[in-house]
C-alpha positions in Angstrom: 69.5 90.0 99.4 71.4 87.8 101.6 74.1 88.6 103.8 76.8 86.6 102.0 75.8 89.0 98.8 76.0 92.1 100.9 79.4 91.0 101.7 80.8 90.2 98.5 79.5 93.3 97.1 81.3 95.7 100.0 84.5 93.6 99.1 84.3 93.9 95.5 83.4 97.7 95.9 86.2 98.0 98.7 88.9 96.2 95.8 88.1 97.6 93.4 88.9 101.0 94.4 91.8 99.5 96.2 92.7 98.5 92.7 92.6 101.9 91.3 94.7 103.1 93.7 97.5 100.6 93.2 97.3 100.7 88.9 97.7 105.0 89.8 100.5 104.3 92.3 102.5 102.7 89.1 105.2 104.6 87.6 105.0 104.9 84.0 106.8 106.7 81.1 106.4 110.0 82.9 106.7 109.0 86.5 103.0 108.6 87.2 101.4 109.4 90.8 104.2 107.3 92.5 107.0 109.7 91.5 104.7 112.6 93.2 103.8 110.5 96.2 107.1 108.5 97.2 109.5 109.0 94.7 112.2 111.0 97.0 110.8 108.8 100.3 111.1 105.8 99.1 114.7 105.5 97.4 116.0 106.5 100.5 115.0 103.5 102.3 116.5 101.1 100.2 115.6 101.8 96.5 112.7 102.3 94.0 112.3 98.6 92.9 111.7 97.0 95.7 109.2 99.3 96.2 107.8 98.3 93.0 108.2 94.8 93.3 106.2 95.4 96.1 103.2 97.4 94.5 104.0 94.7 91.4 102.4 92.2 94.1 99.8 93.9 95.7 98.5 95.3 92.0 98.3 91.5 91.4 96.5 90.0 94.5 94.2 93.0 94.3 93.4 91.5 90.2 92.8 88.4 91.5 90.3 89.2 94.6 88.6 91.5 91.8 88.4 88.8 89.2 86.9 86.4 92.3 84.3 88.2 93.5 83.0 89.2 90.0 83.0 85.6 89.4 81.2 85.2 92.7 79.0 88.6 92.0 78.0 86.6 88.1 76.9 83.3 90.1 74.9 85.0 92.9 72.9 87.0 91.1 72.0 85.2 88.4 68.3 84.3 88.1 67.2 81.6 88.9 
């Protein structure tokens, strides 16, 4: 395996959890882990959305680095 393999694999393993751990941070319905994490913490600074305006962001960049390297991941290791 190459080293530019190696690499995309430890960032698509490192995003992917990264991922995880942003779509978990949401608040849903019920309050969700970010009620349980930040909730009281965070509206004192300066209010709960643009907190999650800023999660909103990172949840997407985070997609779009996943949806990248499994692009990447696909045209690397397919036989050839």
């Amino acid at each position: 395996m190459g080293i530019f393999k190696i690499i995309v694999v430890v960032i698509h393993i490192t995003v992917s959890a990264a991922l995880i751990i942003s779509v978990l941070l949401h608040s849903g319905k019920g309050g969700g882990l970010a009620s349980v994490l930040g909730g009281a913490s965070a509206s004192l600074f300066s209010g709960t959305s643009i907190v999650e305006k800023n999660l909103d962001r990172i949840t997407i960049v985070l997609g779009l680095v996943f949806a990248t390297t499994t692009l990447l991941l696909v045209w690397l290791m397919a036989p050839k």
